[in-house]
Structure formats: structure tokens, C-alpha cells
C-alpha positions in Angstrom: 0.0 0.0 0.0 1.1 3.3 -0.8 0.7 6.9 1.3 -1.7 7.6 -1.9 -4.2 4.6 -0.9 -4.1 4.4 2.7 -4.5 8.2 3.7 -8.3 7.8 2.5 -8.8 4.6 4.3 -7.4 6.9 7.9 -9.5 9.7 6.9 -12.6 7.5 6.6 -12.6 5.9 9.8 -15.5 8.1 12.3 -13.9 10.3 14.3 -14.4 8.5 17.4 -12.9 6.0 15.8 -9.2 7.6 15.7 -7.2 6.8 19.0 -4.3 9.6 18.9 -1.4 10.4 21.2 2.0 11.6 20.1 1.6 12.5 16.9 0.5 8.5 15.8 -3.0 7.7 15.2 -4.2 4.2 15.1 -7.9 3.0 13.8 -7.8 0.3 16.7 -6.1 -1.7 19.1 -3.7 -0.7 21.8 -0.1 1.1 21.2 2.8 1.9 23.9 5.1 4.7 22.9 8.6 5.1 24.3 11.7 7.1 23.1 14.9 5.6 22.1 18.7 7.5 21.9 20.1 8.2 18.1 22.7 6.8 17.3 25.9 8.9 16.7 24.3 12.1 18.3 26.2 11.8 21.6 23.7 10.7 23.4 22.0 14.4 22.0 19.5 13.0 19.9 16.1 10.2 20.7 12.7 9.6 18.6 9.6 8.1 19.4 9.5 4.2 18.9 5.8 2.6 19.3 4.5 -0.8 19.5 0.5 -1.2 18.4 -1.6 -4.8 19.2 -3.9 -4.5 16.4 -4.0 -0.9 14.4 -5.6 -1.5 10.9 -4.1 2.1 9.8 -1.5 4.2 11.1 -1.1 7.8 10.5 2.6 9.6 11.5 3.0 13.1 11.7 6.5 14.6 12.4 8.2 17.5 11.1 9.0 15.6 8.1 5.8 15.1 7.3 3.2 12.8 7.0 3.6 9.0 6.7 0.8 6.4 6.4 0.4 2.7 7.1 -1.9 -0.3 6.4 -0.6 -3.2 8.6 -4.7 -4.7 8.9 -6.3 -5.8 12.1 -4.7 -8.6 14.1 -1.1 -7.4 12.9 1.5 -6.5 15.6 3.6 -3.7 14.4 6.3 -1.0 15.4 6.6 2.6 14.5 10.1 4.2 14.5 10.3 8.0 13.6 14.2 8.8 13.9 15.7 11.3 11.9 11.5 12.4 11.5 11.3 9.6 8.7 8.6 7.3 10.0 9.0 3.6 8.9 6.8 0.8 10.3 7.9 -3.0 10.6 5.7 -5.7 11.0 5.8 -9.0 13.3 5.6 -11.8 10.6 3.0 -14.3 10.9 2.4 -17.4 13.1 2.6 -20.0 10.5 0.7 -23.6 11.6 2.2 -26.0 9.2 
């Protein structure tokens, strides 16, 4: 999914429906935020890093700008904004064989 197709699918959810703190907004589930040092800053520098159950769609806003992702219900996933870019990664999937 691109910024392109899941910025509508954010901005469609009912208003009650958008859990913000920070400057992340997730559709549902829980998240924990913490904040992490840079690396190479000195011990100067830190970003947010959050951890979501279950968000469907998260929206990041930082002085970069604004990222969007789709990780879809029952998905663990991690948002990391250092250096304001905001990339998301994804537990991978239980796999019964």
C-alpha cells in the first residue's frame, strides 16, 4: 500500500474511531510509545519508537511530514520515527504447518 491509498482509508474511519497520542493515530487496538537515543548524536538525539496490538491504519506526523500505514487488524507492528522519517515494521506471521 502506498501513502496515496491508505491516507483515505485513515481519513474515513468516524472520528471517534481515531485513537491519537503523540503525533501517531491508530484506527484500533492498543499502542505503547517510548523514546529511544540516536545513534551517533552523543547521546544528543532520541525519537519516538511505538509498538501497536492490532492498528488496521497508522497515520505519523512529524516535522517531516506525514507517513501512512496499512498493517490490517490482528497485525503486531512497530513505529520508529528517527531522523522524522517514519517507517513501520511488521511482526511476521504465526505460520501452523
Amino acid at each position: 500500500m502506498t501513502d496515496r491509498e491508505t491516507s483515505p482509508a485513515f481519513a474515513a474511519l468516524p472520528k471517534s474511531a481515531r485513537k491519537v497520542f503523540a503525533a501517531i493515530g491508530r484506527a484500533i487496538g492498543d499502542g505503547d510509545c517510548d523514546v529511544a537515543a540516536a545513534n551517533g548524536t552523543a547521546g544528543l538525539g532520541s525519537y519516538d519508537v511505538c509498538e501497536f496490538t492490532s492498528p488496521a491504519v497508522l497515520n505519523v506526523k512529524t516535522g517531516r511530514g506525514e507517513f501512512f500505514f496499512l498493517p490490517g487488524v490482528g497485525r503486531k507492528a512497530s513505529v520508529m520515527t528517527e531522523g522524522g522519517i517514519a517507517r513501520c515494521v511488521m511482526a511476521a506471521p504465526n505460520l501452523d504447518y
